[in-house]
C-alpha positions in Angstrom: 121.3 82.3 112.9 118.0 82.5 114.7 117.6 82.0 118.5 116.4 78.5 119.2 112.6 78.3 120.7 111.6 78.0 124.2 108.1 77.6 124.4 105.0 79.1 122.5 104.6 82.7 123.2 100.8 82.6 124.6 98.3 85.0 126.2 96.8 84.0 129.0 97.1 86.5 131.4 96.1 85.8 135.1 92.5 87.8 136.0 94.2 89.6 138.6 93.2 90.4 142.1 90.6 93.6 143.3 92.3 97.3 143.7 93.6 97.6 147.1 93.1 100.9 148.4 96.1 102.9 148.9 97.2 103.0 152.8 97.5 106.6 154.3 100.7 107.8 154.5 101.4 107.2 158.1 101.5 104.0 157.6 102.7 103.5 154.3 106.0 105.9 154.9 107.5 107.3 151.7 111.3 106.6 151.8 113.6 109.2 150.0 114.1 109.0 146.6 115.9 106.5 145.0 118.4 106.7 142.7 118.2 108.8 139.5 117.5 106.4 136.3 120.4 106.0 134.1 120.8 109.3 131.2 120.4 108.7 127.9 122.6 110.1 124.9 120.7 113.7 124.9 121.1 113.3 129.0 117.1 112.6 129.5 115.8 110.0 132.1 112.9 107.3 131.2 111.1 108.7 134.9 108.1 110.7 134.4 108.3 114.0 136.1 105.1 113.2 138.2 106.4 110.1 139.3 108.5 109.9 142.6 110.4 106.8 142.6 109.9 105.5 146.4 112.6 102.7 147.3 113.0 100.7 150.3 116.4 99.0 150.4 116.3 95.7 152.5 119.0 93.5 153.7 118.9 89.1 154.3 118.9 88.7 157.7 121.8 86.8 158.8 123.8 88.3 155.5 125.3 91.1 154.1 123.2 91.0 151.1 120.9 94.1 150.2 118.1 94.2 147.6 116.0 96.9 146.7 112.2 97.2 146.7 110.4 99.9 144.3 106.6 101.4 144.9 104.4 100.6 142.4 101.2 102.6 141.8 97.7 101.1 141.6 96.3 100.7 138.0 94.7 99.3 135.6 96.1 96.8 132.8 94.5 95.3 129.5 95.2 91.3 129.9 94.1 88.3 127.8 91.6 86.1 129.7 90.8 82.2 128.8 88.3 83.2 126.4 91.0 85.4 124.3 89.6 88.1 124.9 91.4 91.3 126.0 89.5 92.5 129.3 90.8 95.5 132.1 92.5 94.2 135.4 92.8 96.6 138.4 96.3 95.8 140.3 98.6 97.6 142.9 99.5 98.7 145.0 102.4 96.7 145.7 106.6 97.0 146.3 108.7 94.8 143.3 112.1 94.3 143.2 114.4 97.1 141.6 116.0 94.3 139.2 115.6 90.6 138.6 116.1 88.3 141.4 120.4 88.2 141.5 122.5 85.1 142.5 123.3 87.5 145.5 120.2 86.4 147.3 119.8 83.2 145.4 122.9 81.8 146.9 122.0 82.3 150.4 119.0 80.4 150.0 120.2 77.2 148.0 124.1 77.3 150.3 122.6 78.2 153.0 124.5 81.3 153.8 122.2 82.7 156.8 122.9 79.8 158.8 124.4 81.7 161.5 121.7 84.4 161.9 118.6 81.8 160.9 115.3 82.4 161.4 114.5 79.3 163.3 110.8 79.3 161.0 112.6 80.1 157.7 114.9 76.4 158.7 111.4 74.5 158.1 111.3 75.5 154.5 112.7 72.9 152.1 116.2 74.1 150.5 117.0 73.2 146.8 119.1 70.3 146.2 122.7 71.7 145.5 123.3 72.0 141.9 125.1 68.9 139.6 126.4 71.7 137.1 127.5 75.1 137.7 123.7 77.4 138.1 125.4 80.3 136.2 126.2 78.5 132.9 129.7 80.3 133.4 127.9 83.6 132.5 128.9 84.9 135.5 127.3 85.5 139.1 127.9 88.1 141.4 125.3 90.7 139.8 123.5 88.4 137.7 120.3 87.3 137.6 119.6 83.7 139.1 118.9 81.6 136.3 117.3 77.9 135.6 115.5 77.8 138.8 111.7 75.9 138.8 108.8 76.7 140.0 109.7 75.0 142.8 112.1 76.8 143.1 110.9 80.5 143.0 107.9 79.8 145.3 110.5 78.0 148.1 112.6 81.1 147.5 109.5 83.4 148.4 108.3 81.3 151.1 111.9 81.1 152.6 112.4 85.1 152.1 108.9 85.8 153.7 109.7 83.5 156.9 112.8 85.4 157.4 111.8 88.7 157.3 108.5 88.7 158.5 107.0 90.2 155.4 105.0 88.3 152.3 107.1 88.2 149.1 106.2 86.3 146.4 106.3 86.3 142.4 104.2 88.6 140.4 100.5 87.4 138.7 101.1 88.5 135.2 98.8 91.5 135.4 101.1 92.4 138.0 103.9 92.1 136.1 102.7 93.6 133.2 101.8 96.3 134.9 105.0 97.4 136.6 106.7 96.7 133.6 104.8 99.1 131.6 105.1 101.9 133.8 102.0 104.0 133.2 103.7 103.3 128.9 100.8 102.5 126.5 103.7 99.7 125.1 104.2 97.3 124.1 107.2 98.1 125.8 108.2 100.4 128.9 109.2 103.8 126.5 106.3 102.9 124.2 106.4 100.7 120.2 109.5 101.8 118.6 111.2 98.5 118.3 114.6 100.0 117.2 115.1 101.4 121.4 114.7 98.4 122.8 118.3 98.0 122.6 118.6 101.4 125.1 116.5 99.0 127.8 117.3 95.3 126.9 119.7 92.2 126.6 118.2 90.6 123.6 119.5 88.5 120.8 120.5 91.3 119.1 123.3 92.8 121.7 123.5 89.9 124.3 126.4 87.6 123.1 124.0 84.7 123.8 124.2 85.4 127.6 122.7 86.9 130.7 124.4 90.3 131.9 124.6 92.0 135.1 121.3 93.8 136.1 120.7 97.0 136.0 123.3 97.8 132.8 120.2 99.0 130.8 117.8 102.1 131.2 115.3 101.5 133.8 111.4 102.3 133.4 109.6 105.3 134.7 109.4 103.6 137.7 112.9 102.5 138.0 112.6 99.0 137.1 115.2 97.4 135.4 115.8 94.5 132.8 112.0 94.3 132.3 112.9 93.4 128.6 115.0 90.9 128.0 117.8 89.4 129.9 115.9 86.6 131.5 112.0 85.6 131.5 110.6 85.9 134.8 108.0 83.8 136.3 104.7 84.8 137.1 101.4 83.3 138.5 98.5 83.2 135.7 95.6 81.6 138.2 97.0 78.5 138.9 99.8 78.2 135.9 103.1 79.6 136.0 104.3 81.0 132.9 108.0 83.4 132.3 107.2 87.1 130.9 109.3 89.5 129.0 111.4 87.6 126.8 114.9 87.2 127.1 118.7 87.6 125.7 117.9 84.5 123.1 115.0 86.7 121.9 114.6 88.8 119.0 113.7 92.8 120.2 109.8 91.8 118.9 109.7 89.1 121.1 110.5 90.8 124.6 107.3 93.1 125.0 105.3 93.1 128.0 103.2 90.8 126.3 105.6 88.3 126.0 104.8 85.1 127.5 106.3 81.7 127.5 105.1 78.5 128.5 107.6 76.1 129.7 108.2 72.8 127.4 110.1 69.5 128.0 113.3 71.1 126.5 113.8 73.1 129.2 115.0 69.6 131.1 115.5 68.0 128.7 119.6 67.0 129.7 118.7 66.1 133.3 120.1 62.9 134.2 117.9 62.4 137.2 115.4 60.3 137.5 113.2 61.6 138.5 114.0 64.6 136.9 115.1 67.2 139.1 112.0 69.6 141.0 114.6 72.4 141.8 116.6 72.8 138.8 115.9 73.8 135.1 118.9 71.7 133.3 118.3 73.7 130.0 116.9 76.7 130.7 119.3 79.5 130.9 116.9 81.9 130.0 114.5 82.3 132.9 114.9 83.9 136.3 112.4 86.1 138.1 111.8 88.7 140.2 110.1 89.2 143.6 107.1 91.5 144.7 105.5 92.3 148.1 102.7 93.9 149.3 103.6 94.4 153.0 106.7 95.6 152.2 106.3 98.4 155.2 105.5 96.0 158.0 107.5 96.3 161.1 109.0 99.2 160.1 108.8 102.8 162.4 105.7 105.0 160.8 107.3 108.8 159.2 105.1 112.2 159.0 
């Protein structure tokens, strides 16, 4: 049986934002390595041996709950403009999450689970409405990625993160995206165009079940990236559009490149009750999460040699 459709899969890529030089090192410190990728059967890693994986592990203030920021380079990626036309975007530097956006940190923010160390700015920011039907379709949740949020949504969560930590997360422009995803890879996916390894890196239609699965069960990227194929789309700015990237585990292995971009449609609310419908939740769209990225990621923190 075919997976059902979501949206059309469209190309219009955001123009990006100018090359930020790359800060000196006393004040960009370089934390220690993160962890080493996952092996493969013949016990070889996706990382390129001239890449150092730099990770800064963060926790919510107020919680318990840690999340894990990766270094991205600066770079240059081939994006489709209005016109159709394939043009060359300089992004990066930036820090993006290790994994897609769990229900870890998603919960804090729509149950409120910082109230007793709150950020007395981060209160200000409007909260989603608390969910009418379980957010994790039953797939499951601790580990997960955060599904069916909106827009909305993801830009509250960013704005609420940010105010609570004093640094500026938000989600990815597709450039962005399509950079770290890449990974320095020529694609159209992280380890290159074989199509039959995407299973090695990806939930797809193929080996999902018809569900999400825990991040971070699949080979990473060179730059230790995880679940950048597949599992669920992620949202990302193109100018002033949102649109989700990557594909997902209701996608066929061809459909959950890095160029793999989905517009939403009225089916992804389409059961919503609500009238109107609801600004915070997606009733019908399992399929899309996100993840976050920052490019201050190393404010506030004590400058290393």
């Amino acid at each position: 049986m075919a997976p059902p459709a979501h949206g059309s899969d469209q190309g219009e890529p955001s123009t990006g934002r100018p090359l930020a030089q790359e800060p000196p090192a006393s004040i960009m410190p370089y934390p220690e390595d993160g962890p080493t990728p996952k092996p493969t059967a013949d016990d070889s890693t996706t990382r390129s041996p001239a890449h150092r994986l730099r990770t800064l592990k963060r926790t919510i203030p107020g919680t318990a709950v840690e999340y894990v920021m990766v270094y991205v380079p600066p770079g240059t990626v081939s994006v489709t403009n209005d016109e159709g036309e394939e043009v060359e975007v300089q992004v990066g530097p930036f820090w993006i999450g290790q994994t897609e956006l769990t229900w870890d940190m998603y919960d804090v923010f729509v149950f409120n689970l910082d109230e007793q160390g709150t950020h007395p700015e981060a209160d200000a920011v409007s909260r989603p409405s608390r969910p009418y039907i379980p957010p994790d379709r039953g797939f499951g949740h601790a580990g997960y990625p955060a599904i069916s949020m909106t827009t909305q949504g993801a830009e509250k969560f960013c704005e609420w993160l940010s105010r609570k930590t004093g640094r500026t997360y938000r989600v990815p422009t597709v450039a962005e995206w399509k950079h770290a995803a890449l990974a320095g890879s020529p694609g159209p996916y992280c380890f290159g165009d074989e199509v039959e390894k995407v299973g090695h890196y990806a939930w797809t239609y193929e080996n999902s079940e018809e569900t999400t699965h825990p991040c971070a069960q699949k080979k990473p990227n060179a730059w230790g990236l995880y679940d950048v194929h597949g599992n669920v789309m992620e949202w990302c700015r193109n100018g002033q559009k949102w649109v989700a990237c990557g594909g997902s585990y209701r996608e066929y292995p061809e459909n959950v490149t890095a160029d793999s971009i989905f517009e939403q449609d009225w089916e992804w609310n389409m059961t919503d009750p609500q009238i109107p419908k609801s600004p915070w939740w997606l009733s019908d769209a399992s399929w899309v999460g996100m993840r976050i990225i920052c490019e201050d990621e190393t404010v506030g923190q004590e400058e290393q040699p």
